[in-house]
N, C-alpha and C positions, 0 to 999 in steps of 0.2 A: 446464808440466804439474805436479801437486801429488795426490800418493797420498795426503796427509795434510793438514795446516794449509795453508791457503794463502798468497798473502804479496807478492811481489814481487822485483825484481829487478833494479836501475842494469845496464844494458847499452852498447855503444859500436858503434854500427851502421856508423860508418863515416860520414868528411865529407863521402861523394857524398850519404848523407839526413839529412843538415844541415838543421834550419828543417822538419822536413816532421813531416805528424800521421799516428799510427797508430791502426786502429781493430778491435778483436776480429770477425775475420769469422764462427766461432762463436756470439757473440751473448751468451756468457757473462759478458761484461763491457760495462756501457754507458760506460763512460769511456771519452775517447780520450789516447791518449801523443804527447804533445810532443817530440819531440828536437830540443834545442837547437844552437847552432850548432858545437860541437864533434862532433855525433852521438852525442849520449850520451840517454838516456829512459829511465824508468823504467817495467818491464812488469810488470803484478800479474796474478794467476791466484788465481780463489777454492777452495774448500776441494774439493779428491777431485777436480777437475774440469782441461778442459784450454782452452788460451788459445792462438789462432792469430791474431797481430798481421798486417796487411799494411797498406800506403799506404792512405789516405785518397783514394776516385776510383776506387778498382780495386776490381774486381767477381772474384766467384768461381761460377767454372760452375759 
């Protein structure tokens, strides 16, 4: 979430999502985030706006 400048974010999600892609289920972002096999990825959020990451495959009602 970003009030102001947007930007990004190294985050460490944990080695159970190891290897796995994440993908803005808001839509505000068309890049998807990598975490590599430490669980580590990097999550960006553009300017004023907000960024809701989830697994790559999963759908939101």
């Amino acid at each position: 979430m970003s009030d102001g400048k947007g930007g990004n974010i190294q985050m460490n999600v944990g080695k159970n999502l190891a290897n796995t892609v994440f993908y803005d289920c808001t839509g505000n972002m068309e890049e998807t985030v990598y975490v590599d096999d430490e669980g580590n990825g990097i999550f960006y959020c553009k300017d004023g706006s907000v960024s809701v990451w989830i697994k790559q495959g999963q759908k939101v009602n």
